[in-house]
N, C-alpha and C positions, 0 to 999 in steps of 0.2 A: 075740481074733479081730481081723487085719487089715481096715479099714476096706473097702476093697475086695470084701470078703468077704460084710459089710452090706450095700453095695449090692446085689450078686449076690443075696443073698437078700430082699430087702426093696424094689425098684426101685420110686423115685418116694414115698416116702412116709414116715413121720416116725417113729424109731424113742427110744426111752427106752435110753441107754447108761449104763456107769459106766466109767468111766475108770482103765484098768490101766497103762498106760504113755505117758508124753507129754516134752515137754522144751519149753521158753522160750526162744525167740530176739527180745531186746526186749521187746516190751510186746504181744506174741504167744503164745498157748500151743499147739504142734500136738502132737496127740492121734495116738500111732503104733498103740498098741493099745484095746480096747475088749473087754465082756460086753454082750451083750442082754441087757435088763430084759425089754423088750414092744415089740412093733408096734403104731404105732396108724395106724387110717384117716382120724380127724376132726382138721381144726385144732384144733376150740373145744377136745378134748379136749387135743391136744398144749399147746396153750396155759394149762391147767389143768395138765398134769405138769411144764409150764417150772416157772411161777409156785411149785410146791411142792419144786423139785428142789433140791438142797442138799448140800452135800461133792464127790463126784468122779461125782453123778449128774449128766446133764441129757438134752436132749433135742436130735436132730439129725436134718432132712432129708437125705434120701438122698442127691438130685439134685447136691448139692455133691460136687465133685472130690476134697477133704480135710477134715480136721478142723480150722479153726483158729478160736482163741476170742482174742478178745483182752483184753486183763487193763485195767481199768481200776481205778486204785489212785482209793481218794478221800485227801483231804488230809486229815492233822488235823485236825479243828474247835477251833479255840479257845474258849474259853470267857468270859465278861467277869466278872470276880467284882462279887461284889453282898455284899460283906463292909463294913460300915463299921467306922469306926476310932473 
């Protein structure tokens, strides 16, 4: 379902999506298609399915014109070895 389409049905309010078709420009990901998971009405709640959300699930207010997420890469962690010789 086009985003657009979310909104129409869902206006103003925070919906649980998975993510059917999207593309990267940069260190952006805009999200062209989507499934409804659920509507929900409460933050506390929406913020309780962010925090669980994981693979091509997350969660997305309506009120936004598009979908875009942006990709934050972490760096390597180095490690310090702790080997003696």
């Amino acid at each position: 379902m086009k985003w657009q389409e979310v909104r129409r049905l869902y206006p103003n309010q925070y919906v649980v999506l998975e993510e059917l078709e999207s593309h990267i420009e940069g260190n952006k990901k805009y999200v062209e298609d989507v499934a409804i998971i659920k509507p929900i009405d409460d933050s506390k709640e929406a913020t309780r399915e962010l925090v669980r959300s994981k693979g091509k699930k997350f969660v997305y207010h309506t009120a936004e014109d598009t979908i875009v997420i942006e990709i934050v890469r972490s760096p390597g962690v180095r490690g310090v070895s702790r080997y003696e010789n």
